[in-house]
C-alpha positions in Angstrom: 27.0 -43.0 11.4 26.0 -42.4 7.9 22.1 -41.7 9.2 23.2 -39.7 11.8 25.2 -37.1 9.4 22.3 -37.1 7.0 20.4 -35.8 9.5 22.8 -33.5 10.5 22.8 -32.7 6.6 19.1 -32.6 6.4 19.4 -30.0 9.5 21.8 -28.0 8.0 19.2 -27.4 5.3 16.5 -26.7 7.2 18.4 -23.6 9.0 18.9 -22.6 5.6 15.6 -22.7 4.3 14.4 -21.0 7.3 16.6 -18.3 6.8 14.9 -17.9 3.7 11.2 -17.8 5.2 12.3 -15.4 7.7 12.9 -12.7 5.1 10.1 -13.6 3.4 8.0 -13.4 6.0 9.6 -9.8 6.7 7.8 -8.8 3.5 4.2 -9.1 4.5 2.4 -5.6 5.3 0.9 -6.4 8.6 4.4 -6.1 10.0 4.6 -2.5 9.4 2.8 -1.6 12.3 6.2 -1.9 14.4 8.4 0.3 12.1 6.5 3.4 14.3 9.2 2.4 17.1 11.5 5.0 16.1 15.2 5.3 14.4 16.5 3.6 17.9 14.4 0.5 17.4 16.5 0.0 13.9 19.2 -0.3 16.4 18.1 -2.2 19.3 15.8 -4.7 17.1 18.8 -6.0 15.6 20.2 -6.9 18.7 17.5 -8.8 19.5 17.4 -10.9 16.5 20.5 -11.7 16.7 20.3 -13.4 19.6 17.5 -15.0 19.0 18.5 -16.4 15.8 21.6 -17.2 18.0 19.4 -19.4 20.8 19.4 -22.3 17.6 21.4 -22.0 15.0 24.5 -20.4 16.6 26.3 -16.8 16.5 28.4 -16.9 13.7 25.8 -18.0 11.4 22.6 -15.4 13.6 25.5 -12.3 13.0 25.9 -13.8 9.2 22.4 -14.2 8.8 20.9 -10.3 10.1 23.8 -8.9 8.4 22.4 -10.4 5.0 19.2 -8.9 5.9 20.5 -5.4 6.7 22.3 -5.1 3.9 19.3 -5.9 1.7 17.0 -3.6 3.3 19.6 -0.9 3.4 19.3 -1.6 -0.6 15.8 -0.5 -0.6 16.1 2.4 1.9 18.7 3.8 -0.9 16.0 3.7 -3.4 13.3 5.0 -1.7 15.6 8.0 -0.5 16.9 8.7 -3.9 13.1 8.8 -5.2 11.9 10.9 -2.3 9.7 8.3 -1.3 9.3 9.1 2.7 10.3 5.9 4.8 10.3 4.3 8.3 12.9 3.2 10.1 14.3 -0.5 9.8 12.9 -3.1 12.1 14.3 -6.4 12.7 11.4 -9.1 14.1 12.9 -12.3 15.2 12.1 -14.9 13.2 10.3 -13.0 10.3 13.1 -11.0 9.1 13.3 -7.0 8.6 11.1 -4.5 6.9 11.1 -1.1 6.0 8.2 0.9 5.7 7.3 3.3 2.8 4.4 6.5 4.1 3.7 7.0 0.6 3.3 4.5 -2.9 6.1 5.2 -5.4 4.5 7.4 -8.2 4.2 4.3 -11.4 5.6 1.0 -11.7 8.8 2.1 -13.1 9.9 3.6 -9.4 8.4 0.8 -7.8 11.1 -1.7 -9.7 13.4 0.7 -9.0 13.2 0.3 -5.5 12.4 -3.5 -5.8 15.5 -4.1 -7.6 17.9 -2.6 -5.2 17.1 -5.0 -2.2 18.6 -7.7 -4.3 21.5 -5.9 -5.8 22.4 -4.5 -2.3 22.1 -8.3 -1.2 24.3 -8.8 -3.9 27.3 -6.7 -2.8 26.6 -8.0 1.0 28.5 -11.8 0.5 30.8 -10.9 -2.1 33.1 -10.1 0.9 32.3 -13.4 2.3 33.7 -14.8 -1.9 36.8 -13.4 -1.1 37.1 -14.5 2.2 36.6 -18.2 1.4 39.1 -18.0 -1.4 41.7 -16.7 0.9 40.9 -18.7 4.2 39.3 -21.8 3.0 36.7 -21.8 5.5 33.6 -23.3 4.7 31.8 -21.2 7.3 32.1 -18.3 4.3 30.6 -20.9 1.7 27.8 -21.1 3.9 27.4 -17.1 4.3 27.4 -17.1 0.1 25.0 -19.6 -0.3 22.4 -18.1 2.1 23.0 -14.6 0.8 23.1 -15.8 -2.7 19.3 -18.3 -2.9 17.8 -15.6 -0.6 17.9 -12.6 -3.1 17.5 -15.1 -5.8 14.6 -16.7 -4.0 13.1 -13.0 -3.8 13.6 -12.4 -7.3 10.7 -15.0 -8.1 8.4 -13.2 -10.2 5.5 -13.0 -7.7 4.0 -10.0 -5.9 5.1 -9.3 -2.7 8.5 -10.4 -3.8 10.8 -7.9 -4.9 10.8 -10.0 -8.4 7.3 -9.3 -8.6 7.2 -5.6 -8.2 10.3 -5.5 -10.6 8.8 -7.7 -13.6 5.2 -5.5 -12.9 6.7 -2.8 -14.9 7.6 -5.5 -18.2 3.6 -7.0 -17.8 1.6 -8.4 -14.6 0.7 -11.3 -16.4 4.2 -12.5 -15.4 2.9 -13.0 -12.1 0.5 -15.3 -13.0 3.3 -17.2 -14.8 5.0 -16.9 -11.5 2.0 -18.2 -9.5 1.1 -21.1 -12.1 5.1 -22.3 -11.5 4.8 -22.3 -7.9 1.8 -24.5 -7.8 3.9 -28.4 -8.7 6.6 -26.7 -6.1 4.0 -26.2 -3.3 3.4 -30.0 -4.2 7.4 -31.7 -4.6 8.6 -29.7 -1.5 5.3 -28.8 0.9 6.5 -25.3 2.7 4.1 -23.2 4.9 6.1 -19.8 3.6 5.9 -21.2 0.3 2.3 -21.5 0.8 1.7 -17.9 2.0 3.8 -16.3 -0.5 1.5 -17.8 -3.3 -2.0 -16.8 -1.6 -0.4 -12.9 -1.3 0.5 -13.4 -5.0 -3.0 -14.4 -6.0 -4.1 -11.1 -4.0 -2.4 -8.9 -5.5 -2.8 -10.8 -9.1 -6.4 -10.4 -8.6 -6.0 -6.6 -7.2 -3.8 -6.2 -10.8 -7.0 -8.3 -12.9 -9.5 -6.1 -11.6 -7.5 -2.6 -11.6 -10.0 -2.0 -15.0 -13.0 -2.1 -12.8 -11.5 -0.4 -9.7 -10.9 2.5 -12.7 -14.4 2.7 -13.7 -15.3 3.0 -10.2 -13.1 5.8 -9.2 -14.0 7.5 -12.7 -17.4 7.2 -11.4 -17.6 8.3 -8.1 -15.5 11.4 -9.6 -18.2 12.5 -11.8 -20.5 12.0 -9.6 -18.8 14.3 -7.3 -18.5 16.8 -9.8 -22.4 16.8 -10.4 -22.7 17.5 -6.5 -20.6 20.4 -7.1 -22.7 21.7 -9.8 -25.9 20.7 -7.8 -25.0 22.9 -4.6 -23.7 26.4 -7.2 -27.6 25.5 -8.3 -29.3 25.6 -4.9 -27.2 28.6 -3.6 -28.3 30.7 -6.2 -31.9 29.7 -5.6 -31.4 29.8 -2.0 -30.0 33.6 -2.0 -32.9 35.0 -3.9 -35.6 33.6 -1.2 -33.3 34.1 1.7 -35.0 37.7 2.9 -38.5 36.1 2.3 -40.0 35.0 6.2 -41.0 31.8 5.1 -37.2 31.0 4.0 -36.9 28.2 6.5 -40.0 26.3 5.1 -38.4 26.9 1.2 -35.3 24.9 2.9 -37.2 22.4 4.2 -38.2 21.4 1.5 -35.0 20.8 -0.5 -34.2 18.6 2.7 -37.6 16.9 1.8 -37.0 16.4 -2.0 -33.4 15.0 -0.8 -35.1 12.3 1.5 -37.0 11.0 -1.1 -34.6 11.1 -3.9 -32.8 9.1 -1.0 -35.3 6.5 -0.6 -35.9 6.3 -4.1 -32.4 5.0 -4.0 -32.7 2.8 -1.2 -35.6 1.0 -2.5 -34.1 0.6 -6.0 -30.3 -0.6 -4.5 -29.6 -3.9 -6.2 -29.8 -7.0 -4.1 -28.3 -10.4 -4.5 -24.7 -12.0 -4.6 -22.8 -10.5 -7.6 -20.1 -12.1 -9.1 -16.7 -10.8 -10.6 -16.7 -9.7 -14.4 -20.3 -11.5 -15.0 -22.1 -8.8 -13.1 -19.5 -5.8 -13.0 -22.4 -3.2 -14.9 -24.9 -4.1 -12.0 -22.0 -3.7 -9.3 -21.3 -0.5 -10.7 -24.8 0.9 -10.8 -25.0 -0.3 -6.9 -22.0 1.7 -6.1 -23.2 5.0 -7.7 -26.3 4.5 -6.0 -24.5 4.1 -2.4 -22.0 7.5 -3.3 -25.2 9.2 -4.2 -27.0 8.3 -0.8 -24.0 9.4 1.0 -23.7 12.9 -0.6 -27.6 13.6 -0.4 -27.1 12.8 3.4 -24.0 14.9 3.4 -25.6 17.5 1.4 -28.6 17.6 3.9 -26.4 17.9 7.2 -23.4 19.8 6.4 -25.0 22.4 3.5 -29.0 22.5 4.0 -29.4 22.1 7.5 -26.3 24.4 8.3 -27.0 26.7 6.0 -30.7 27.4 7.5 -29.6 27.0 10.9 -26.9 30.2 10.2 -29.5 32.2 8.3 -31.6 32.1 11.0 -29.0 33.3 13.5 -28.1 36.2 11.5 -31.9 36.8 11.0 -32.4 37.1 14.3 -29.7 39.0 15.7 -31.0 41.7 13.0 -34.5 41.6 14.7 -32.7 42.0 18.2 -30.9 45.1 16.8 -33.9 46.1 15.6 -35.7 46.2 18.8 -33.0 47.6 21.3 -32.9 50.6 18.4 -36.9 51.0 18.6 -36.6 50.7 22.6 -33.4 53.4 23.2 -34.0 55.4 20.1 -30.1 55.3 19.6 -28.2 53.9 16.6 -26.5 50.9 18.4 -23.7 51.1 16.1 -23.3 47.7 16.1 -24.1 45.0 12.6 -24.9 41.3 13.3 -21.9 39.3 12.4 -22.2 38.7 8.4 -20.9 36.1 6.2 -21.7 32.4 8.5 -24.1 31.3 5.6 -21.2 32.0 3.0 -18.9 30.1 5.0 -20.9 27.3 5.5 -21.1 26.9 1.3 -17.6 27.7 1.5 -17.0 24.9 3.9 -19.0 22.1 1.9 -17.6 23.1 -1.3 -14.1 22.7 -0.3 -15.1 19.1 1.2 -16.7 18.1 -1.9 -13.7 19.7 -4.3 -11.4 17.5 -2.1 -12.7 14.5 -2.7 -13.2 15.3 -6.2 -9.6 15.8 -6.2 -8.8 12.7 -4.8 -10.6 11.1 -7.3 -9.1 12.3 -9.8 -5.9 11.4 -9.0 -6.9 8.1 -8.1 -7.6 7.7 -11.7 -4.8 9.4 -13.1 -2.7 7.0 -11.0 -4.4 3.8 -12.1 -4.1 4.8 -15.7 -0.6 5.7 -15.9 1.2 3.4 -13.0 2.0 1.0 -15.2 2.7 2.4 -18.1 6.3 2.1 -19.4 8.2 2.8 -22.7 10.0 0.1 -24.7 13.2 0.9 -24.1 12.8 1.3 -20.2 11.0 -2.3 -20.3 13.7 -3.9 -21.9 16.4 -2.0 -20.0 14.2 -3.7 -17.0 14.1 -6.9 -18.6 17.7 -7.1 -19.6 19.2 -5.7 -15.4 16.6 -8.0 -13.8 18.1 -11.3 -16.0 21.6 -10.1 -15.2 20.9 -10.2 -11.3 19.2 -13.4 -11.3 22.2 -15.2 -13.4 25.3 -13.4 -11.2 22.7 -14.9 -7.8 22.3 -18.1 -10.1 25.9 -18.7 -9.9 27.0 -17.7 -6.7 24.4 -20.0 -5.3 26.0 -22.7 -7.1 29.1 -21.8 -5.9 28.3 -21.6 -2.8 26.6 -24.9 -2.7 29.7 -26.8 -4.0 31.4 -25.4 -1.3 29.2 -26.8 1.4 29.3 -30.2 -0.2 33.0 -29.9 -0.4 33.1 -29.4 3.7 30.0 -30.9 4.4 31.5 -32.9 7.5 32.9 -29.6 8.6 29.7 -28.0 8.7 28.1 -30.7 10.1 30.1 -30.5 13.1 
């Protein structure tokens, strides 16, 4: 009898703990793909966890348990909505709990806690009902609601990236989720867990993402001046262009910028650094291989959106002059028609604006890697202080609610 209620026990656990990788799992990014369902899906997907969850561990606790969930994402949609951060709709996936999708990054680290720290203060305020409940009714059932709602946001307050305590404590230092990693290891080891296992290889992702952000920097910095020198490059060849453009060998003056591009191209090429490069030891010669590869991709953009175009439209507009020309010599009437003016213009037009763009994007790819994590004292420690708070008030309830469920333990076993 005694075996058969520690397995029953032992059971009882289990549903818990896979309540807990089921949210988890809900965090991972490859699940967004389904949040393009529509506002209905929000809906409807609940349903359909529900029951699922239902199929083995039983209404009451699949309602309990999606109703956790909700409330916690609802948490985040809050704080994306209140920092204008555009958003997709909820989406409940059976047996890996609920995302919600965000179209655009928050702007620094300090939103990004923001948002992070509202999922478990939302989760929060979703079994306090179930507190007073209990204390009124005395059923256990509302023990078992606390406990689950109180270790899941606590569980997700671990200070590992893509756990909401990870994104929260990013804005204090990311060297705290490396703490968090290096505390998960002996865990991974007393109590072997495959979500447990998963959640520490995305930590050491983004860890290493967050250890080489100084490199990623130097790249984007890079490729931005580089882009900038194109810029300058193509104002040069314009205003070389333009003084031989009325001379009849024009085409052959082109054709050989497209030849002095081919080689500077090959130069390249042959010059591209081989062999296996590893992280930090070889960053300068990783670098140089990366400028090289941006320049052989704007000499060959250069060469078929500017210099080939550009010749091409010339060309045109020379001969539909010459055609003029000739049906004036042949009538002896002014045709009162101009060729069509301005294509070659448009073309440098066109190919400026693409190269500005990118410039552009550069740029504020590196104004966003310098500044995202930046944070004053006093938000850090208002961060610090909120984020301590949350994890004690979960702390206890969880406590609370697992003294309850020893209390009734043969009523939940039943």
């Amino acid at each position: 009898m005694a075996e058969r209620a520690e397995k029953k026990n032992q059971s009882r656990i289990w549903t818990v703990l896979a309540g807990i990788g089921l949210f988890i799992l809900g965090k991972l990014k490859w699940v967004f793909g389904l949040l393009k369902l529509g506002k209905f899906a929000t809906l409807a997907s609940m349903f359909v966890s529900v029951g699922a969850y239902a199929m083995f561990f039983g209404w009451k606790f699949a309602v309990a348990l999606v109703y956790l969930l909700f409330v916690h994402e609802m948490g985040h949609l809050v704080a994306m909505k209140r920092k204008g951060i555009p958003t997709s709709p909820a989406i409940f996936v059976p047996f890996m709990g609920a995302v919600i999708g965000m179209k655009e990054m928050p702007k620094d680290a300090k939103d990004e806690a923001f948002v992070a720290y509202a999922g478990p203060l939302f989760g929060l305020l979703s079994f306090l009902p179930a507190v007073y409940l209990y204390e009124t009714q005395g059923s256990p059932f509302w023990g078992l609601v606390v406990f689950l709602g109180a270790f899941i946001n606590l569980f997700n307050l671990f200070p590992v990236s893509p756990l909401d305590g990870g994104r929260i404590v990013g804005v204090l230092s990311t060297k705290l989720w490396l703490i968090g990693l290096i505390c998960m290891i002996p865990y991974m080891f007393i109590s072997p867990d495959p979500i447990i296992f998963l959640i520490f290889l995305f930590g050491i992702a983004t860890w290493w993402r967050r250890v080489r952000e100084d490199y990623v920097l130097q790249e984007s910095k890079q490729s931005l001046e580089l882009h900038q020198k194109e810029e300058e490059k193509i104002h040069e060849l314009v205003r070389e262009m333009e003084e031989y453009r009325d001379l009849p060998n024009f085409p052959y003056i082109v054709d050989t910028f497209i030849d002095e591009g081919r080689v500077e191209k090959e130069r390249f090429i042959r010059n591209l650094p081989s062999g296996f490069t590893w992280p930090f030891v070889h960053d300068k010669k990783r670098l140089k291989k990366d400028a090289m590869l941006t320049e052989i991709n704007l000499l060959q953009k250069r060469e078929k959106y500017f210099l080939f175009l550009y010749k091409h439209e010339v060309m045109k507009e020379k001969e539909m002059e010459r055609l003029l020309a000739e049906q004036e010599f042949h009538t002896g009437e002014d045709m009162g028609a101009e060729p069509e003016g301005g294509r070659p213009e448009k073309v440098v037009e066109a190919y400026l604006m693409a190269v500005k763009d990118e410039a552009q994007t550069q740029q504020e790819e590196v104004d966003r890697r310098k500044n995202y994590y930046v944070a004053s004292l006093k938000t850090k420690i208002v961060v610090l202080l909120l984020y301590l708070a949350l994890a004690g008030v979960l702390s206890y309830f969880a406590m609370y609610g697992h003294t309850i469920m020893e209390v009734h333990r043969e009523l939940l076993q039943r």
